[in-house]
N, C-alpha and C positions, 0 to 999 in steps of 0.2 A: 397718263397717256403715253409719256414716254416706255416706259414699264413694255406697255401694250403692244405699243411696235413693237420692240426689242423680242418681244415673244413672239411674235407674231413673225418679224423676217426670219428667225430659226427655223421655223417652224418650215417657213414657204422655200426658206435654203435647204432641210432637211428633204422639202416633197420631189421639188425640182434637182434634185441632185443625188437621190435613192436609187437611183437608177446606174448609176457610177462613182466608187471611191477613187478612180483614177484620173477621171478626166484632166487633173492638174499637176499630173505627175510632168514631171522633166524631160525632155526626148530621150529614150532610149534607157531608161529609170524601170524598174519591175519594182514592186509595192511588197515589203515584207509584210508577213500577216502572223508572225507566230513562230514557233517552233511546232514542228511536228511528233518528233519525238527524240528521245536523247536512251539509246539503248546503251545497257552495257553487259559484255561480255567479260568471261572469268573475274566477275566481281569479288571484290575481296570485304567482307562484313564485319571485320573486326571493329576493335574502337579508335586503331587509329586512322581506318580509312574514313571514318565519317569526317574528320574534318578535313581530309584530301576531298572527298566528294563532295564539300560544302564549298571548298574554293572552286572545282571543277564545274562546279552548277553556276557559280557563280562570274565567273569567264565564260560559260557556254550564254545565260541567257540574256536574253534581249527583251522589253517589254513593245507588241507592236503598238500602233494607235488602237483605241477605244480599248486598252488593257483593262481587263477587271482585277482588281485589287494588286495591281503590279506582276499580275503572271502573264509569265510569256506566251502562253499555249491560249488561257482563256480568257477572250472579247465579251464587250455587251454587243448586243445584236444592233443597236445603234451607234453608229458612228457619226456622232454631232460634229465632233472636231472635224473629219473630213469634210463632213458634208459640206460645212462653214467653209473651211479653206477652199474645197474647189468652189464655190459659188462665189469668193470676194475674193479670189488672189488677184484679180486684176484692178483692183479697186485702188484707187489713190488716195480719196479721202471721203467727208461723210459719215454716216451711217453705216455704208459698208466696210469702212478703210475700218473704224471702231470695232465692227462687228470680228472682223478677221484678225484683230490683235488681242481681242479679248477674248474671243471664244475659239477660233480657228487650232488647227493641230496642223504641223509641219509635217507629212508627208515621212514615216520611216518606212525606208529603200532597204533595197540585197545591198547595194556596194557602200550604206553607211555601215549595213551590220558587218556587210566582211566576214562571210563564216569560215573560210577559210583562213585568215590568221586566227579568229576566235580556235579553230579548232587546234592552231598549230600553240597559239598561247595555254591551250587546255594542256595539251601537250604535256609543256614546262612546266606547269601547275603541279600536275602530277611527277614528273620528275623529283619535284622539289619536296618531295611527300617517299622517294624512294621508288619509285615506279618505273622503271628506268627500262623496264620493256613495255612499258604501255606504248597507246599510240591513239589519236584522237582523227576522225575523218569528218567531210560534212559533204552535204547532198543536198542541190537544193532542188525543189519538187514543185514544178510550176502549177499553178490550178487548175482543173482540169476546166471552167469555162469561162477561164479567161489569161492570155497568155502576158499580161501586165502584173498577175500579181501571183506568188509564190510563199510556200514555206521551208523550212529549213529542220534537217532530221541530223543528229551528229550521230556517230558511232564510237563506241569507247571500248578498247580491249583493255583490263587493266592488269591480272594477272598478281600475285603476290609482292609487296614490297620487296627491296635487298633490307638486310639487317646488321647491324652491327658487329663487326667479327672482334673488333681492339679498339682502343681506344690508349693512343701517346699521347704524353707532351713534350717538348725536345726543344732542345734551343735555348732555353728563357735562362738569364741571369741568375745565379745563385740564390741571391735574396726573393728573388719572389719563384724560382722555384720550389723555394723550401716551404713558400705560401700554397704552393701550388698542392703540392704533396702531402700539407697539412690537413688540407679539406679537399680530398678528392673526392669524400663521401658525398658530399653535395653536388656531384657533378648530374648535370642535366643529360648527361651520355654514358648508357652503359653498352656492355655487351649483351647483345641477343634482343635490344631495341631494334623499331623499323626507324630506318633513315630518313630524316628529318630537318629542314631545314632551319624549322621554329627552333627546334632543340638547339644547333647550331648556334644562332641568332642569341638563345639565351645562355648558352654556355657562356660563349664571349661578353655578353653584359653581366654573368654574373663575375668569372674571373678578372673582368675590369672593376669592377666593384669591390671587390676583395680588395684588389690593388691601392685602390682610392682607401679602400678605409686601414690600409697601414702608413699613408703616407704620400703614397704616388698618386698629386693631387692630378698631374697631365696625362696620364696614361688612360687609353680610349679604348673600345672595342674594336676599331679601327687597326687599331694595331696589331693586332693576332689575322691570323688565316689559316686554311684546315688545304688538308691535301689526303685525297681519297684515293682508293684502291681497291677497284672493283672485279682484278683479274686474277689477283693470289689465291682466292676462296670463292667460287661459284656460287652468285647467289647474296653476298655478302658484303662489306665493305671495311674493309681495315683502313682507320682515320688515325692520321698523326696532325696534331697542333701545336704551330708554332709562331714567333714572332714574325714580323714583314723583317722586310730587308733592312736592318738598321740606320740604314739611310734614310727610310722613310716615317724615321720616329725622331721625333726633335727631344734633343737631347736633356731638357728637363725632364724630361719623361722618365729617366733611367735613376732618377733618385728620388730619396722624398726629401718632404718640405713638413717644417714647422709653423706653428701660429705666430706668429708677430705680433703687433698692434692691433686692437680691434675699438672702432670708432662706430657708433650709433647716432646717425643723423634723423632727428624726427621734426619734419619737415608740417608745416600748420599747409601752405601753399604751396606753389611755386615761387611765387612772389616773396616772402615772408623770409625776411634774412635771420640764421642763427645767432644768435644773441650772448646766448650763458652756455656752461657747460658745465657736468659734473664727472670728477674724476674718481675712477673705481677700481681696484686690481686686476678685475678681470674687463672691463670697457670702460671707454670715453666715451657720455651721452653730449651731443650738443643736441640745443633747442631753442624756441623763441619765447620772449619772455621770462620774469625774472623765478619761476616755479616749473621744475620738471613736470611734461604730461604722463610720466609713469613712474611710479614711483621707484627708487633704486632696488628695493626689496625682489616685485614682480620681475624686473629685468635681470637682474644677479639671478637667476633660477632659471631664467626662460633661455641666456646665451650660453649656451652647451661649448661651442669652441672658445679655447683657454690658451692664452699667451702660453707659449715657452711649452706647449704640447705637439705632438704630431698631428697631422691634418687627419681627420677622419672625415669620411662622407656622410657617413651615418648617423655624429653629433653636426654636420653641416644641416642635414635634413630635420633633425630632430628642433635645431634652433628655430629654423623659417618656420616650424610647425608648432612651438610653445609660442613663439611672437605673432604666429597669426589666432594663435587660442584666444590670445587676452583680450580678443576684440576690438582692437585700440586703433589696428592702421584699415585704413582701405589698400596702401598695397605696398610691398616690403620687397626687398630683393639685396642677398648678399655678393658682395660684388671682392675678388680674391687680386690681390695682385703682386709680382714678387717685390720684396722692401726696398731692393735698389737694381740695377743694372747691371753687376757686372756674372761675370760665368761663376762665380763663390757663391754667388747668392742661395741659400738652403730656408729661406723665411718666406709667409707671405703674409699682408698685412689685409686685414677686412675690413670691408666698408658694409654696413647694415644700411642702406637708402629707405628709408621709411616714410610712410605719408599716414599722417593720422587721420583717422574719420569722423566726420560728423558726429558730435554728440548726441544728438538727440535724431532719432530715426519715427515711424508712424507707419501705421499696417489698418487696412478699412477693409475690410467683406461687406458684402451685400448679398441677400437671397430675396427674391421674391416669385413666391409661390402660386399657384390660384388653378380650380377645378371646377367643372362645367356646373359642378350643383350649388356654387356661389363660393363655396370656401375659398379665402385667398387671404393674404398676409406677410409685411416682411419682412427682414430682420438686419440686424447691424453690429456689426463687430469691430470696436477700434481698440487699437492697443497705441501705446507712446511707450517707447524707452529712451534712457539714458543713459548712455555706457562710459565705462569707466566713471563712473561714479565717485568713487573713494579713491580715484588714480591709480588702481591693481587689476586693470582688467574687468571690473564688477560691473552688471550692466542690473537698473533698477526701472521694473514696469511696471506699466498699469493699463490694465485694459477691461473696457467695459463693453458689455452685450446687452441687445437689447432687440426684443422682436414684440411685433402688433400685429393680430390678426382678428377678422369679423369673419361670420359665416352670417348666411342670409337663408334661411331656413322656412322654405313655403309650403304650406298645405292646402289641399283644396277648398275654395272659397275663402281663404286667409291671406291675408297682408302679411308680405315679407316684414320679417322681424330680425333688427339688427344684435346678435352677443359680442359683443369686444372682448376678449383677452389680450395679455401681455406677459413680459419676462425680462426682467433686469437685473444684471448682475455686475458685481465690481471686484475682479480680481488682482493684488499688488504682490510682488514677485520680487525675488533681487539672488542673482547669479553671479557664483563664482567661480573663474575659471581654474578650478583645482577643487581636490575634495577636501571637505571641511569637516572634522573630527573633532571631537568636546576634545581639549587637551592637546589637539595636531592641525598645523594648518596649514603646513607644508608640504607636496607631493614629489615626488622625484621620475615617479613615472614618466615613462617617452610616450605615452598615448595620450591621446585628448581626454579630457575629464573635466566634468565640471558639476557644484552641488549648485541646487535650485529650492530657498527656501518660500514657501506662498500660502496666502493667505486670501479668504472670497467669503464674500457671502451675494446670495441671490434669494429673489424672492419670483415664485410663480403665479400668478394670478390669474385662475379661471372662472370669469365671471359668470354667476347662476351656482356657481359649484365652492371655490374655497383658496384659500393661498396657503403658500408652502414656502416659510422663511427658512435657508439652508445656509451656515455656517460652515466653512474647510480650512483646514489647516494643513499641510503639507511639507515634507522633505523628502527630496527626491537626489540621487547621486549618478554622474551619468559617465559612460566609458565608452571614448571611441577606440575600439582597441585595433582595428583596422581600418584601412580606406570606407571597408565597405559594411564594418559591422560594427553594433552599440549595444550597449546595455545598458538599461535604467532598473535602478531600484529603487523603493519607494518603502524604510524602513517601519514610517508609521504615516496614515493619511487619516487626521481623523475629521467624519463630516458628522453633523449632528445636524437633524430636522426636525420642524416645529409646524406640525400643522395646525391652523390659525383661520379665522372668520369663514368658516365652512358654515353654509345656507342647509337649510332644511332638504331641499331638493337632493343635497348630496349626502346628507344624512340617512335618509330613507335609502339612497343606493347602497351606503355601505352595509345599513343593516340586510340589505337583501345579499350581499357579496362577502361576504367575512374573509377571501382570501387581499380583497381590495382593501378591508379596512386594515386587516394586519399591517399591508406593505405599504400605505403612507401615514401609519401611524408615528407619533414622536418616538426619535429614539436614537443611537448613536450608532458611526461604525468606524471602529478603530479597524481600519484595513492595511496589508500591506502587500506589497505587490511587485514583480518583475518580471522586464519586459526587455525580449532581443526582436532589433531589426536588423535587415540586412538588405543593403538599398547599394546594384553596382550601377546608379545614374553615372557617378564619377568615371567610369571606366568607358562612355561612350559604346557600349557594345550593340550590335544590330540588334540583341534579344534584350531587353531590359527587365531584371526580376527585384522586386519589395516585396519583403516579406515579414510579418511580424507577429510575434506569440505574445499574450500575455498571461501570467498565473496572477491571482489574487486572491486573499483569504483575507478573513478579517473577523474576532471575537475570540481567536483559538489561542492568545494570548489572555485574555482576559478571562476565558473558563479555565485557563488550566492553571491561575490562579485560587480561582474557586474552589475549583478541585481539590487542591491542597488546604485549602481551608475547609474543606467535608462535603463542598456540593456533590453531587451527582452529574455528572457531565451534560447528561441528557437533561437534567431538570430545564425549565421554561421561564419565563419569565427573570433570569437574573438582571440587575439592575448596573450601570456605570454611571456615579454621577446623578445617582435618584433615575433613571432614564432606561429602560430595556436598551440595551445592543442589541445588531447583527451578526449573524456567524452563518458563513457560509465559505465555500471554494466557488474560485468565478477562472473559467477556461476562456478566451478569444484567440482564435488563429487568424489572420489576412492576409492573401497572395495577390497579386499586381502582375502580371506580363503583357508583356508590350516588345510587338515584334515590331519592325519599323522594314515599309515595304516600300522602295522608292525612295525619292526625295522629298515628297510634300504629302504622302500617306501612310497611316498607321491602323494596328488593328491591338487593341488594348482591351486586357480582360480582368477581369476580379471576381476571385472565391475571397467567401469570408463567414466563417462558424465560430460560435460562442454559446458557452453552458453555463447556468450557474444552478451550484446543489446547496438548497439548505438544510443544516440539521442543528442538533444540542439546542443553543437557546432560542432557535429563529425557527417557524415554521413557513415562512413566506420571504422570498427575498425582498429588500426594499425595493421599493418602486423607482428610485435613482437607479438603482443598478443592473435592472431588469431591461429587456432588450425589447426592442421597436421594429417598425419596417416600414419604409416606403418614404418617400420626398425626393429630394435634388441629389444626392448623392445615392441614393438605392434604388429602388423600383420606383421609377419616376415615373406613372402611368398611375399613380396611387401618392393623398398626401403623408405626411410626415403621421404616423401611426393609423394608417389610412386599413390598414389589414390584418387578419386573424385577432387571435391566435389559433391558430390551427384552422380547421373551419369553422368558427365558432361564427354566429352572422345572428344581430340583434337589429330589427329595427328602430332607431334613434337611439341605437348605444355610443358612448361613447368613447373618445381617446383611452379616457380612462381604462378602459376593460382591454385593450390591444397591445397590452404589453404580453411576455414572453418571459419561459426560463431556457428557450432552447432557439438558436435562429441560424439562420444560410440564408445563402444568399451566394447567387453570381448574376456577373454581369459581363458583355461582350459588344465592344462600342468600336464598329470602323470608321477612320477619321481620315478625311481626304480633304486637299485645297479647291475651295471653289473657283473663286476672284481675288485677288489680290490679300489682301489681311483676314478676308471673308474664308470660314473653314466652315465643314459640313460637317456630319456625324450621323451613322445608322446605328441604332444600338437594341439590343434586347438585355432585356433585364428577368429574374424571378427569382422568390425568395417567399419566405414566411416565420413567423414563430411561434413557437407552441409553448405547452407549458408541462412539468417534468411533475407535478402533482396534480390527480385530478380536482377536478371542479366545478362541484354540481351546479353553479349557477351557469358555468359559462359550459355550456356542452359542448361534444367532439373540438377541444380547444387542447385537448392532451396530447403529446406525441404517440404517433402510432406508427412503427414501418409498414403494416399494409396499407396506412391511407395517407402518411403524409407526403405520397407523388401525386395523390390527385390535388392536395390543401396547397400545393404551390403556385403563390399568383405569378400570373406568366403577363408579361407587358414590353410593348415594342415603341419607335417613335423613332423621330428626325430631331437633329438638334443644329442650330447654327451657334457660330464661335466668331467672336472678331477679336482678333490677337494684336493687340497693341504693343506685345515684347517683355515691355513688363506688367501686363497685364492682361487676364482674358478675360471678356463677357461673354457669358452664357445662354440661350435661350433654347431649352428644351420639349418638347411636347410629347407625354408621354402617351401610348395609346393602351388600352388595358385585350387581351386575350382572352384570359382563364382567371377568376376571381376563385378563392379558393372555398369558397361555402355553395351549397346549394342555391341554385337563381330557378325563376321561372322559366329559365330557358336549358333546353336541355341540348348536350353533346359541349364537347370541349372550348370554343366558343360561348361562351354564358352569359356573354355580358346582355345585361336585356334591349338597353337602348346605346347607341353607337354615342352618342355626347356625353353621356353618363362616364362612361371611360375614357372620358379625354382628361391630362392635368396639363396643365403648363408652368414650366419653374423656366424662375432667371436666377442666373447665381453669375459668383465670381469665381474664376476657376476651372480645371478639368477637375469631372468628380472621380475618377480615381486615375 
C-alpha cells in the first residue's frame, strides 16, 4: 500500500505541476535548460587539439535537470525531479517532506551555471593547450515562451596552436646538469611540438624523477619552473627551464643521500607489541612471536634498497611493489628519515611499517536463473585460501562449484514433469609469488609475476542423458609487466574426459548426431595457451578499457612426436595414454569500455569473439572447449545455451546440440543510480554461434556471411543492482526481440508469444 501511494503522489505531482518547471524557482532565478550549441571557428583537427577540446567541452558543459545520460543539450520529456520539487518545496515533513528528498531535483539556474566565467575558464583551457589567440564567448538565449527559463550557446575561435621554437635548460648545479644532458633524449619537449602544459607538468616529474633515482631523495617538481617567449618567433615559443629561486629549495635538496639502516616492522595488530627480531645484512625484521611471518629468504629478494647504497626511487618503488606481491600484508608503507640531525648528515635510515593480513580469506557467487517456460536453477561458487602458507608469500586454494537446476516441461493434456541436473566440481591451487622453474626458483624481475600450479576434477550430470567425469591438471606463469598489462602462459593444461552412465535416450541422440558423439567422447587434451590483458581500472580514467586475447592449441606437441615416429600428421585416431587426444587452435578476443557520465552514471559495453579450428587428429572440437551463448553474463533474454548454433531450431532439442565453433557477441548496458544503494540498468544484448564445419543433422547451424545478420539473437531488459560496496546483487530481466531461427511469426520481431521471451537471472556481480 505504501508502494501505491508513493506512485500514485508522483504521479498526481507530475499532473498538477506539468503545467510549469518553474513555479518554484527563486525570485528573480531563470531555469537553465541546456546548452544550445557550442560552435567553433578556425578549428584545429589535429591530434593534439582533441584533448584541448576534450577539456574545453568539458569546462563548457553543464548537465540541466532531467539530463539524459549526462548530456547537456539532451532532456527526457519528463521532468519528474522538477515536477516533485515544485509540488513539495514547501513541505516540512510527511509524505511530502519524504517525497521531495527522495525524488525531488534542485532547480539548475543561469547564475549557478555562470556561463560567463565557464567561457572565460574555456578560455584558459585552451591557453593551456597553446591556443593563445583563442577566445571563448557565451549568449544566453532566453525561451521563446517563457521568460523564466533559458539556454546557453558558447562561441569558440580557436585558430592554430603556438609551437615549440627551443627548448633550454640553464641554471641547474653541475651534478645534475650533467644528468640533465645525459638524457635529454627522453625529454617530453621538443622542437616543433604544440605547447602544452601536460608536457610541461611531465617534463618536470620526469626530471625530478631522474634526480630522485641518482640520489636527490628531496628534490620536487616543485622546484623547476619554465619561462616562455612568445615574441622573438611569431607564432612559437622559445622555453627556457630552470631552478626556483634557491631560496625556495631547502637545502637538502641540493645533495644526495645514501641508505642507512633499514628496519622492517611487521605488525599482527595495532595492539600486538614486537617481541623478537631477526638480524640480516641488508634488514632488521622485527615481529610478534617467537617464528618470523616471512621467511628471511622471500624478504632478502623483495628489499631492493641496500645499506651503504644511493637512494634510488625506482628500487624505492620496486620494494613497496615485491612486498606487496607476496601477499602477506594488508598495507605497507616505507617511511625515509635523515640518520641524525645535524647539516653533515648524507644518510637516511627506513622504516618498512607493515601490517600483515588475514590468513585465511573466502570468495561466494551466487547465480540464479529462471525463464517463463519453467527452466530455472542456481549455482554456487566458493573458494577459501590461505596465504602465505609456507611463510614466502604462497597463497593455497580451494574452491568448489556447484549448480542445480530443473526444468518443468508441459505438453498438451500432460502433467508437468520434473528433470533435475547438477554440476560439481573441486578445484586446489597453490601460488607463488615469483616464477618457478625445474632447477630455478628465484626471480629478479621488477614486475609482478607469479606461477599457479592446479589441479580439479568435475563431474556433469544430465539426468535422462549421462555424466561427464573431467580430470585437469595445470601450470600457469603470470607477468605483470605494467600497471596495466599481463601475461599468462599456460605451458601444458592437460584435461582428460570420461563419459560415463549415459542412458539409452542419449545414445539414440548420438547415434543420430556423429559430430555430438565425437565431441564428448573420452579422450585427452594436452593444450597450451596464452593470454594478454590489459585492464587501465588502476589509472582511474573517465574512458575505462579491458581487453583480453587468448591463443590455445593443444595435441600439435604430441603429433609432431608421431610424426617422427612415421605417422602421418593428418592420420585420425592417434592415441595418448590408450585415449584419442584433441588437436585443434582456439582464438577468444574480449573488449570492455565503460565511459563513466556523471557522477552516479555509466554506459558500459562489451564485444567478445572466439574461433576454434580443428584438424590432424581431431575432427570435432571437444565439447569443453566449444563455445555457448546466453545467461546472466550474455544474452540475458535467453538461458545458458539457450540459442543456435546459427539458426539451427529443433523442437525439444537440447543444450546439448547449442554449442559452437564460432561466437560474438556484444553487449551495451546504461547504468544509472536510482535510490540510495538501489542502481538501475538498461541494456541490449546480441550474439550467437555457429559452427565452422557443416552438419547434416543440425541444418543452417554453419556460419554463413550472408545469413549470419539475420541468426543473431537480439534481446533487451531492465536490470536492478543493490551495491552493498563490497558487493553487488543482481536482478536482471531479460526480454528476447529477434530469435535467430525461423518462428511462426514473421518480420524481425519473431518471438511468437511475448512470455515465452522473458528470462530472469540473479547473479553476483556486474556482468561485464
Amino acid at each position: 500500500m505504501r508502494k501505491l501511494v508513493t506512485i500514485c503522489s508522483v504521479l498526481l505531482a507530475g499532473i498538477f505541476s506539468a503545467c510549469s518547471t518553474t513555479s518554484g524557482l527563486p525570485s528573480g532565478e531563470v531555469l537553465y535548460t541546456g546548452i544550445d550549441k557550442i560552435s567553433i571557428e578556425h578549428e584545429d583537427k589535429s591530434e593534439h587539439a582533441i584533448v584541448a577540446k576534450e577539456e574545453l567541452f568539458a569546462t563548457l558543459e553543464c548537465p540541466p535537470n532531467g539530463s539524459f545520460m549526462g548530456s547537456s543539450s539532451l532532456k527526457s520529456p519528463l521532468p519528474i525531479g522538477l515536477w516533485v520539487y515544485n509540488a513539495f518545496v514547501n513541505e516540512q515533513e510527511g509524505l511530502g517532506k519524504w517525497l521531495f528528498n527522495t525524488f525531488g531535483s534542485t532547480p539548475v539556474v543561469i547564475s549557478s551555471v555562470n556561463p560567463t566565467l565557464r567561457a572565460k575558464m574555456a578560455s584558459i583551457s585552451l591557453n593551456n593547450f597553446g591556443y593563445f589567440r583563442s577566445s571563448v564567448t557565451s549568449e544566453v538565449l532566453p525561451d521563446k515562451k517563457s521568460d523564466k527559463k533559458a539556454k546557453v550557446a558558447y562561441k569558440v575561435k580557436m585558430y592554430d596552436p603556438y609551437r615549440l621554437d627551443s627548448v633550454t635548460y640553464v641554471n641547474f648545479p653541475d651534478s645534475i646538469r650533467m644528468l640533465v644532458e645525459q638524457h635529454v633524449t627522453d625529454s617530453h619537449l621538443r622542437k616543433g611540438d604544440a605547447f602544452s602544459v601536460l608536457n610541461l607538468d611531465a617534463e618536470r616529474i620526469r626530471l625530478a624523477e631522474l634526480f630522485q633515482n641518482a640520489g636527490y631523495f628531496y628534490y620536487k617538481p616543485d622546484y623547476m619552473t619554465y619561462k616562455a617567449d612568445t615574441v622573438a618567433h611569431p607564432w612559437h615559443v622559445q622555453l627556457r627551464m630552470e631552478p626556483v629561486a634557491k631560496a625556495d629549495i631547502l637545502d637538502r635538496a641540493l645533495h644526495t643521500w645514501d641508505i642507512g639502516s633499514v628496519k622492517v616492522n611487521m605488525h599482527k595488530n595495532n595492539f600486538a607489541a614486537l617481541t623478537d627480531s631477526l638480524v640480516n645484512r641488508r634488514y632488521t625484521a622485527y615481529y610478534t612471536g617467537s617464528k618470523i611471518p616471512v621467511r628471511s629468504g622471500p624478504l632478502y629478494h623483495a628489499i631492493r634498497v641496500k645499506p651503504k647504497e644511493k637512494y634510488s626511487l625506482d628500487l624505492a618503488r620496486e620494494t613497496q611493489e615485491r612486498l606487496s606481491q607476496l601477499g602477506v600484508f594488508s598495507s605497507l608503507e616505507l617511511k625515509y628519515t635523515p640518520s641524525d640531525t645535524t647539516s653533515a648528515c648524507r644518510t637516511l635510515d627506513v622504516l618498512i611499517d607493515a601490517y600483515l593480513d588475514k590468513p585465511l580469506s573466502a570468495e561466494l557467487e551466487a547465480d540464479m536463473r529462471t525463464k517463463s517456460n519453467g527452466q530455472m536453477g542456481p549455482s554456487l561458487n566458493l573458494s577459501v585460501s590461505r596465504k602465505n602458507i609456507f611463510r614466502g608469500g604462497e597463497t593455497f586454494s580451494v574452491a568448489a562449484n556447484g549448480s542445480y537446476e530443473w526444468q518443468t516441461q508441459r505438453s498438451l493434456g500432460e502433467k508437468a514433469s520434473k528433470v533435475n541436473s547438477y554440476e560439481v566440481g573441486l578445484t586446489a591451487s597453490l601460488e607463488f609469488p615469483r616464477l618457478m622453474f625445474p632447477g630455478q626458483t628465484k626471480s629478479r624481475s621488477r614486475h609482478q609475476r607469479s606461477t599457479i600450479f592446479k589441479l580439479g576434477v568435475n563431474e556433469l550430470h544430465r539426468a535422462g542423458y549421462f555424466d561427464i567425469l573431467s580430470f585437469t591438471g595445470e601450470a600457469t606463469y603470470n607477468w605483470q609487466s605494467t600497471r596495466t598489462d599481463r601475461l599468462s602462459f599456460s605451458p601444458l593444461r592437460l584435461t582428460y574426459s570420461k563419459l560415463q552412465n549415459y542412458t539409452a535416450k542419449f545414445d539414440s541422440i548420438m547415434h543420430e548426431n556423429t559430430f555430438l558423439y565425437l565431441s564428448m567422447n573420452d579422450q585427452f587434451i594436452p593444450a597450451m595457451s596464452i593470454s594478454y590483458t590489459h585492464d587501465d581500472k588502476v589509472l582511474q580514467k573517465r574512458v575505462h578499457t579491458w581487453w583480453q586475447t587468448t591463443f590455445t592449441e593443444s595435441g600439435n606437441f604430441v603429433s609432431g612426436i608421431y610424426a617422427l615416429a612415421g605417422k602421418d600428421w593428418n592420420e585420425k585416431n592417434k592415441k595418448l595414454l590408450n585415449n584419442p587426444f584433441a588437436q585443434f587452435v582456439k582464438l577468444t578476443a574480449e573488449l570492455h569500455k565503460t565511459w563513466r557520465i556523471g557522477d552516479k552514471s555509466q554506459l558500459a559495453t562489451r564485444v567478445m569473439s572466439g574461433a576454434i579450428w580443428t584438424y590432424g587428429n581431431s575432427k570435432v572440437a571437444p565439447y569443453s572447449e566449444q563455445f555457448y551463448s546466453g545467461g546472466a553474463n550474455s544474452i540475458r533474454a535467453y538461458t545458458v545455451r539457450g540459442i543456435g548454433p546459427g539458426g539451427y531450431h529443433k523442437e525439444g532439442a537440447t543444450y546439448m546440440d547449442q554449442t559452437g565453433d564460432f561466437k560474438f557477441e556484444a553487449n551495451a548496458e546504461y547504468r544509472f543510480n536510482m535510490v540510495g544503494s538501489f542502481n538501475g540498468a538498461f541494456f541490449l544484448d546480441a550474439g550467437n554461434v555457429w559452427l565452422l564445419h557443416k552438419d547434416e543433422e543440425r541444418p543452417n547451424a554453419e556460419f554463413s556471411l550472408k545469413r549470419c545478420w539475420n541468426q543473431i539473437a537480439v534481446g533487451t531488459g531492465f536490470g536492478l543492482r543493490y551495491d552493498m560496496e563490497f558487493l553487488v546483487l543482481r536482478l536482471d530481466l531479460g526480454i528476447a526481440l529477434h530469435n535467430p531461427y525461423k518462428t511462426e511469426k514473421n518480420g524481425y520481431y519473431n518471438i511468437p508469444n511475448f512470455k515465452d521471451g522473458l528470462s530472469l537471472h540473479f547473479a553476483i556481480g556486474y556482468p561485464f
